[in-house]
C-alpha positions in Angstrom: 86.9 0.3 27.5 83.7 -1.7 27.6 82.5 -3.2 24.1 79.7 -1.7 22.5 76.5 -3.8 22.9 73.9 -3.4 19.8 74.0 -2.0 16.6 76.2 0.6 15.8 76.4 2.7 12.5 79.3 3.7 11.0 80.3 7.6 10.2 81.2 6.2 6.9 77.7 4.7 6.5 75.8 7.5 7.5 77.6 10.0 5.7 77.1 8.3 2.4 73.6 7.9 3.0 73.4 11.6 4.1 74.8 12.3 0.5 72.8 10.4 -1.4 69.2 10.9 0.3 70.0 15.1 -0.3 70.8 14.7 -3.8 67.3 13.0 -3.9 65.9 15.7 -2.1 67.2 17.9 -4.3 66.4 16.0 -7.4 62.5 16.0 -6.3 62.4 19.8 -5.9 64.2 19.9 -9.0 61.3 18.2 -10.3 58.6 20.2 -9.1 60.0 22.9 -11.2 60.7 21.2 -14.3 57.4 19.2 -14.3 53.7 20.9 -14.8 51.4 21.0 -11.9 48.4 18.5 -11.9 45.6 17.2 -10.3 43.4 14.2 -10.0 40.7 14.3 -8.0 40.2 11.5 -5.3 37.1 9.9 -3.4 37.2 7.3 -0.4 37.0 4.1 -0.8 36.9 1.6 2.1 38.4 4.4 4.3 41.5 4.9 1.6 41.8 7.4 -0.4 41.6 6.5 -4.4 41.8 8.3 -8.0 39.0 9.2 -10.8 41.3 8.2 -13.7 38.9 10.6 -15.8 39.4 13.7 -13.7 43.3 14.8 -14.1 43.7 18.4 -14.8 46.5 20.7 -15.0 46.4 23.3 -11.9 48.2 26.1 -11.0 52.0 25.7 -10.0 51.6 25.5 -5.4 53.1 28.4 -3.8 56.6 26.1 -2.6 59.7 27.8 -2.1 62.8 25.9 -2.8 63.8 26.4 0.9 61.6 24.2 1.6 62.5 21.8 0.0 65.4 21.2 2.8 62.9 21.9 5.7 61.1 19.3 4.5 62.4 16.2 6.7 60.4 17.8 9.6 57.4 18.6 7.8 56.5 15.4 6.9 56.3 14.8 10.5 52.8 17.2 10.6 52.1 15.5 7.3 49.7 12.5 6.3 52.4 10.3 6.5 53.7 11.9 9.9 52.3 9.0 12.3 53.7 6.0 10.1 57.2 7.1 10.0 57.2 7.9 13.9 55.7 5.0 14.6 58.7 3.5 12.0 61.7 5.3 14.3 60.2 4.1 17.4 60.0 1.0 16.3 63.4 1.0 15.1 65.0 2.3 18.5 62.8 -0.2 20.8 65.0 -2.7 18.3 68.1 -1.3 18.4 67.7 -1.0 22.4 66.5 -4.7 22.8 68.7 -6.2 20.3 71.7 -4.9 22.2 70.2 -6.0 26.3 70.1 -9.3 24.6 73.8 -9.3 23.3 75.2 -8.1 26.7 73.0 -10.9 28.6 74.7 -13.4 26.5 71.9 -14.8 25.4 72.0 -14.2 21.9 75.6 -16.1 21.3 74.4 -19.0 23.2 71.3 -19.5 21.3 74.0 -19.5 18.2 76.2 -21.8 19.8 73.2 -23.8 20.3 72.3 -23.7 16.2 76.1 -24.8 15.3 76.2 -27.8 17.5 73.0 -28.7 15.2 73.8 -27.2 12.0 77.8 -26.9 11.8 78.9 -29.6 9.3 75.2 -28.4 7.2 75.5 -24.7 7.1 74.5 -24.5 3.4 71.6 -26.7 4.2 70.4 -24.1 7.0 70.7 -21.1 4.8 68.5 -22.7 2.8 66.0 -23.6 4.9 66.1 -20.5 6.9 65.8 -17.9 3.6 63.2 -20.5 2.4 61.7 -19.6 5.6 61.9 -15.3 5.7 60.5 -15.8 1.7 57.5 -17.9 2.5 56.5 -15.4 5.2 56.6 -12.6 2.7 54.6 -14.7 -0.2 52.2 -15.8 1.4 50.9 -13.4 4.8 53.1 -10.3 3.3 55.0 -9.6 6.2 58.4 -7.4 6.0 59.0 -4.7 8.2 58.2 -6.5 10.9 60.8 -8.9 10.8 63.3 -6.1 11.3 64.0 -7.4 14.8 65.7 -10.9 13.5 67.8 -9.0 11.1 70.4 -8.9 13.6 69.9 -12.3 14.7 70.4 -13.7 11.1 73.5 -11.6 10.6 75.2 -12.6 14.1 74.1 -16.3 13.1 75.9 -15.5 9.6 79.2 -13.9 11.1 79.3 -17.3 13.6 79.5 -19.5 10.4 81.9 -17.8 8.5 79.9 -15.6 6.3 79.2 -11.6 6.4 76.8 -8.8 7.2 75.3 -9.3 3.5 74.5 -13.3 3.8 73.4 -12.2 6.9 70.5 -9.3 5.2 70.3 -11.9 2.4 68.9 -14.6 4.1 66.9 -12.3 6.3 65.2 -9.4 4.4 66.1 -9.8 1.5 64.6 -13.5 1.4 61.2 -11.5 3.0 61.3 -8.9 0.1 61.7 -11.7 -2.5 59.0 -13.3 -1.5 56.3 -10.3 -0.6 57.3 -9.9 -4.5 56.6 -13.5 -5.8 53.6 -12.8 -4.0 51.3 -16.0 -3.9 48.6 -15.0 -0.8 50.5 -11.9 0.1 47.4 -10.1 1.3 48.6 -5.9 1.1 49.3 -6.1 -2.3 48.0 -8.9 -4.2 44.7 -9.3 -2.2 44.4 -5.4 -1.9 45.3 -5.6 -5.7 42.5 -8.4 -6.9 39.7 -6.9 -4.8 40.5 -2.8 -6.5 40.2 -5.4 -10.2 37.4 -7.1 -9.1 38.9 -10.7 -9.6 39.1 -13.2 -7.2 40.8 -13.1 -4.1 43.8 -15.2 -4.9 43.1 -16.2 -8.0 46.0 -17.2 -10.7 48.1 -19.5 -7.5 49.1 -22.1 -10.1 51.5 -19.4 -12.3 52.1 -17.4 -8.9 53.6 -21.0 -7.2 55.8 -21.3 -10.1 56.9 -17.6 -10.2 58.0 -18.5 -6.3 60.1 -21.7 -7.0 61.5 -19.7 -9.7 62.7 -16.7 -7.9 63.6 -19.0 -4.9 66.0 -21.0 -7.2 67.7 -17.7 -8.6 67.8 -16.1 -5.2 69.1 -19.5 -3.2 71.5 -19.8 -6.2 73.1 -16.3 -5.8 73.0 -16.4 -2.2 74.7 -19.9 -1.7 77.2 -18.7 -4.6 78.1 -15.9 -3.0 78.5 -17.5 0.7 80.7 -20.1 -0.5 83.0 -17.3 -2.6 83.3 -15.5 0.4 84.1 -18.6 2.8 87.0 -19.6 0.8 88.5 -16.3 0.6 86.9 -13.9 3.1 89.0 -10.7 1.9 86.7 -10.6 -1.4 83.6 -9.6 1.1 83.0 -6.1 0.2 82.4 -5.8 3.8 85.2 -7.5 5.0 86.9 -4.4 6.5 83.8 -3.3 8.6 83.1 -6.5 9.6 86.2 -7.3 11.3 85.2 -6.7 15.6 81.5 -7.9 14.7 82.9 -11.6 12.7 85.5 -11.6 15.8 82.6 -11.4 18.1 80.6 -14.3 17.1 83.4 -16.5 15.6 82.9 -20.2 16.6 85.8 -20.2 18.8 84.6 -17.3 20.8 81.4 -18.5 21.0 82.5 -22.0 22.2 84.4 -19.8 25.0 82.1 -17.1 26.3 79.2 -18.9 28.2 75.8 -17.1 29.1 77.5 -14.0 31.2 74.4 -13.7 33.6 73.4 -16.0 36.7 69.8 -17.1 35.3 69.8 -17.9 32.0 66.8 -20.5 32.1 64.3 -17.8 32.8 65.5 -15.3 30.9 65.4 -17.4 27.5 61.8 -18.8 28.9 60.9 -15.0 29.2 62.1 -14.4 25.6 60.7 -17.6 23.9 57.3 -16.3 25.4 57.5 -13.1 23.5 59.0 -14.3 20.4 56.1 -16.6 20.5 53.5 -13.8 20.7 55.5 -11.9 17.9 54.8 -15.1 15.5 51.1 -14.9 16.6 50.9 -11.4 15.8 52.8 -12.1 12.6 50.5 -15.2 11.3 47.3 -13.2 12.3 47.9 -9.5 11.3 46.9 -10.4 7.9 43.3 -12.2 8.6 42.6 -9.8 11.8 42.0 -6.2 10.4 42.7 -4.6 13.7 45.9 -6.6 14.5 47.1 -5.7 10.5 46.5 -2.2 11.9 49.1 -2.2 14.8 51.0 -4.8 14.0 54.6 -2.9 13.3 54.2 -1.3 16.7 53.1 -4.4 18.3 56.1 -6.1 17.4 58.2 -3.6 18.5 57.0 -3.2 22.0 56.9 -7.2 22.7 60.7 -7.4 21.3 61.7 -4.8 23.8 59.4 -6.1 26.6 61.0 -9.4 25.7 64.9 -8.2 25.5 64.4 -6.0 28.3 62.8 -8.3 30.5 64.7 -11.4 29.6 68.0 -8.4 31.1 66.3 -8.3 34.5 65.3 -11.4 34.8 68.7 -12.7 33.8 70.0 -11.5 36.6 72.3 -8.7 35.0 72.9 -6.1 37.1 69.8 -3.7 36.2 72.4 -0.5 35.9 74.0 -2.5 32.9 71.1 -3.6 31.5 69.7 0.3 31.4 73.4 1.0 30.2 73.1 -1.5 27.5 69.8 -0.5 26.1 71.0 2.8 25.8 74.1 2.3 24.1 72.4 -0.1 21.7 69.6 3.1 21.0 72.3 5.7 20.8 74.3 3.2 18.0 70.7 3.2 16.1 69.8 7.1 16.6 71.8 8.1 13.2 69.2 6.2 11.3 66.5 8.5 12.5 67.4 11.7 10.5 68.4 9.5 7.5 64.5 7.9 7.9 63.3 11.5 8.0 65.0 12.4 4.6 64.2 9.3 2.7 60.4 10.2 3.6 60.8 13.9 2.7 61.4 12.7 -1.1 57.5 12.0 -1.5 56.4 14.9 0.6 58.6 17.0 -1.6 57.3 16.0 -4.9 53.5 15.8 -3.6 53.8 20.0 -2.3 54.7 21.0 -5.5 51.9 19.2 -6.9 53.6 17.4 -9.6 53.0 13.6 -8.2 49.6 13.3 -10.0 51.4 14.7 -13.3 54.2 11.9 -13.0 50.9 9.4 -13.0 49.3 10.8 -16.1 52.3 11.0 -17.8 52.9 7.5 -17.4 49.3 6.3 -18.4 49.4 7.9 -21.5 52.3 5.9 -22.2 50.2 2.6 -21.3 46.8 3.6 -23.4 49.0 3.8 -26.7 50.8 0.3 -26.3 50.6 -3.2 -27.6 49.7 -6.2 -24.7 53.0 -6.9 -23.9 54.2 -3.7 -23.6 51.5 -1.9 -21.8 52.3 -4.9 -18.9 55.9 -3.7 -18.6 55.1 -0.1 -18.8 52.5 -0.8 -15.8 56.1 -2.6 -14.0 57.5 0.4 -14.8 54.9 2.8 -13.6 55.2 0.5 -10.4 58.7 0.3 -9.9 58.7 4.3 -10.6 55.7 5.2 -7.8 58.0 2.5 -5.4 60.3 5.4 -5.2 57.7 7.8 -3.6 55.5 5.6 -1.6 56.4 2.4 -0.1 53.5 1.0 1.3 52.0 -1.3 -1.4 48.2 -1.5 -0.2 48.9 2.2 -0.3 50.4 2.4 -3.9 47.6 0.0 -5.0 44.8 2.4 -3.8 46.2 5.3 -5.8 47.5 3.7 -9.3 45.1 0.4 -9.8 42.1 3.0 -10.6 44.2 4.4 -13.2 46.1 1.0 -14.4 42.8 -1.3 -14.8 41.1 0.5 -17.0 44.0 1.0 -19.3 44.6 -2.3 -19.4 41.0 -3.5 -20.2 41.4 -0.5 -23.4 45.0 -2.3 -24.7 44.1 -6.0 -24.1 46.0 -7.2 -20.9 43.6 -9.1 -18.4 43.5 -7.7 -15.2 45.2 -10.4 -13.6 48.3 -9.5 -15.5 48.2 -6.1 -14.7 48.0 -7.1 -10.7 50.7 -9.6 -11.6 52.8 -6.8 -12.9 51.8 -4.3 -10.2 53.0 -6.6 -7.5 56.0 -7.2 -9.5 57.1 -3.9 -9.5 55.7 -2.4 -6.1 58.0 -5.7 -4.2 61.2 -6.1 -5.9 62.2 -2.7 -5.6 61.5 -2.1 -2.0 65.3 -3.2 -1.1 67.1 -1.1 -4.2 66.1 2.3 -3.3 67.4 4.5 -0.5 63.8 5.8 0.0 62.5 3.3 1.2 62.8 3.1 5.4 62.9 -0.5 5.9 66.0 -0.5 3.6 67.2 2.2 5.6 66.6 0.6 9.2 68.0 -3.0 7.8 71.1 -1.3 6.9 71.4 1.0 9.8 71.3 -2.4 11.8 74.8 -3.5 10.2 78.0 -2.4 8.8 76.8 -2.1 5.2 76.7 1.2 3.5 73.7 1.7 1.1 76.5 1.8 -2.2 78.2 -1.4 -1.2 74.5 -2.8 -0.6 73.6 -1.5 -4.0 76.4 -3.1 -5.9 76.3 -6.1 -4.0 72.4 -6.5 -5.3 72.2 -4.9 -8.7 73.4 -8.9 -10.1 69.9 -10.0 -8.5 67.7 -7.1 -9.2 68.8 -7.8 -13.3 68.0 -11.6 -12.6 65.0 -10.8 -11.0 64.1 -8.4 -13.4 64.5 -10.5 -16.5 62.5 -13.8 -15.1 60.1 -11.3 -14.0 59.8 -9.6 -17.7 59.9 -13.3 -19.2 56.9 -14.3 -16.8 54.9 -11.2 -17.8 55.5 -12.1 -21.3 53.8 -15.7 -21.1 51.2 -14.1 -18.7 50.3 -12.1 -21.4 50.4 -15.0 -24.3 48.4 -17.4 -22.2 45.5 -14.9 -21.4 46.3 -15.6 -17.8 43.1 -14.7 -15.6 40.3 -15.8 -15.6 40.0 -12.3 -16.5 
């Protein structure tokens, strides 16, 4: 039997995720029982929606049966969020389909034999220049989902120096997440952020440059730790069962062996470079170009599969296998799609039965009561709570900075610390919480179940946490601003 080409998830994997995104299905409904109804009213603003802090009222309980509660992974499709998360699974298949035309061309394990000739005896030097890399991208133009299509890259180039699936996310997306966190220029939530506070645009750079280095040193240091653990004695990889075929596959020796299996690998790999190219373009320019920002996920998508598909055909690989390729590698990926559906139905769950607003106001009651200090954590919190709902942060930043500013200009905290905390907590947690699709699709593109990913991370995510907390309180003592 032919090896599988592409991603492929595990029955393990997507049962555990099944589990776990229906308990939080359930949980949410739960909550729109338990919870009063409430309302805020909202206005446009710049063609987004946003809140009148002043106008929350208590409203009559929506008519939202608890049957619908497990319906709900298809309505969301009809919903306001509908054309983001198709555009999310489409963009995820066109990866899964390309990524796996590439690996059956052969030109994905030369390209890494090509990087361990270069980099072999300074492996630990390369991972970390390349997470340096992935969390300079996220600081400072606030890309993430769209480098989804490397993943896979990154964790074939991790398996081919003796590492696993997680160095292999570490380096990758989990450098971008740390990053768009640490944000220094990231333009969807700190530039969407200062403009809703009025300061401005990215303002504060000296502290934010620091808060980088910072979270670059802890990350570097738990990532290097951890590869170097795992390189002297593989078997402690929580992973290291699952990645057995996948660290077989790219092991140095059998990358040495296998040359390029197709006849013309020179314009193939010209073919590719010239889309990859065009994907860094779109990348460096989707967050000064309005319009690009607008299409950008989908962009990217559609020149990675032009590029795998047409670097297939041009390699000269039979076309039939190519075809066969790209649909074994979207197949392997199709699991994800239901598990996307579900993680999105949590928000569309708890916004039906009308209790979303109420969650808001109960947490900015909390903040008008508090001390400096403690209103900046609670409006983390608030962040880091909301994360679980909505993911998009210029999105997250519409609907809470009306509320969050002028709380904090009622207890004391400038502005720029409440961005600063607001960015803190709508970044870090992207990667910790099952809801969230990009976690979902990163995952989906490996071996690792979202549990294993979770305990692998929670070490991090209490660093991170801390140095974060610390850095919020000296915001607060130093009256960072200017306002």
């Amino acid at each position: 039997m032919p090896e599988k080409a592409g991603a492929q998830i595990s029955t393990r994997a997507f049962l555990q995720s099944l589990a776990i995104l229906l308990a939080l299905m359930l949980a949410a409904g739960m909550l729109t029982r338990w919870l009063p109804a409430g309302s805020y009213q909202r206005a446009t603003l710049d063609g987004r929606e946003v809140i009148d802090p002043q106008s929350y009222q208590v409203v009559e309980r929506p008519d939202y049966p608890a049957w619908r509660w497990l319906t709900a992974p298809l309505e969301v499709l009809a919903g306001p969020d509908g054309a983001t998360i198709i555009v999310i699974i489409v963009f995820l298949l066109l990866v899964g389909a390309s990524f796996a035309v590439l690996e059956r061309t052969g030109l994905i394990r030369a390209a890494l034999a090509g990087i361990l000739k270069r980099f072999g005896v300074r492996k630990y030097l390369l991972l970390l220049l390349v997470s340096l890399f992935f969390m300079s991208i996220g600081a400072f133009f606030g890309i993430f989902e769209e480098v989804i299509p490397l993943v896979p890259v990154m964790i074939a180039l991790s398996y081919s120096l003796g590492w696993d699936a997680l160095v292999g996310l570490g380096m990758s997306i989990l450098a971008t997440n740390m990053g768009f966190s640490a944000a220094v220029t990231n333009p969807f939530t700190l530039g969407v952020a200062q403009r809703l506070a009025g300061l401005p645009l990215f303002s504060g750079a000296g502290l934010r440059l620091l808060i980088f280095a910072v979270v670059y040193g802890v990350f570097a240091h738990f990532l290097v730790g951890y590869a170097r653990r795992i390189e002297r004695r593989p078997e402690y990889s929580p992973v290291y069962t699952e990645d057995q075929p996948e660290r077989e596959k790219y092991s140095l020796n059998k990358l040495e062996d296998q040359p390029i299996n197709s006849p013309h690998p020179l314009r193939a790999s010209l073919w590719l470079a010239t889309a990859l190219t065009l994907i860094v373009l779109v990348l460096i320019g989707s967050p000064f170009v309005p319009a690009l920002s607008a299409v950008s996920l989908p962009l990217v998508g559609l020149l990675f599969f032009a590029g795998g598909l047409g670097a297939g055909f041009l390699s000269g690989t039979p076309g039939r296998a190519v075809w066969a390729a790209a649909r074994g590698g979207l197949l392997g990926i199709l699991p994800a799609v239901p598990l996307i559906l579900m993680a999105a139905s949590v928000k569309h769950i708890v916004a039906s039965g009308g209790v979303l607003d109420t969650i808001l106001h109960q947490a900015a009651r909390a903040i008008s009561s508090a001390s400096p200090f403690a209103a900046s954590i609670l409006i983390y919190l608030v962040a880091l709570g909301i994360e679980f709902f909505i993911g998009s942060g210029s999105a997250k930043a519409f609907l809470l900075m009306p509320i969050l500013l002028p709380l904090a200009d009622l207890v004391g905290v400038t502005r720029q610390v409440a961005v600063t905390a607001y960015c803190f907590g709508d970044g870090f947690s992207n990667l910790a919480y099952p809801t969230n699709p990009v976690l979902l699709i990163a995952l989906g593109l490996t071996v690792v179940s979202y549990p294993k990913w979770l305990r692998w991370t929670l070490k991090l995510w209490f660093l991170i946490i801390l140095i974060t907390v610390l850095f919020l309180a000296l915001a607060v003592w130093i009256g960072y601003g200017p306002f």
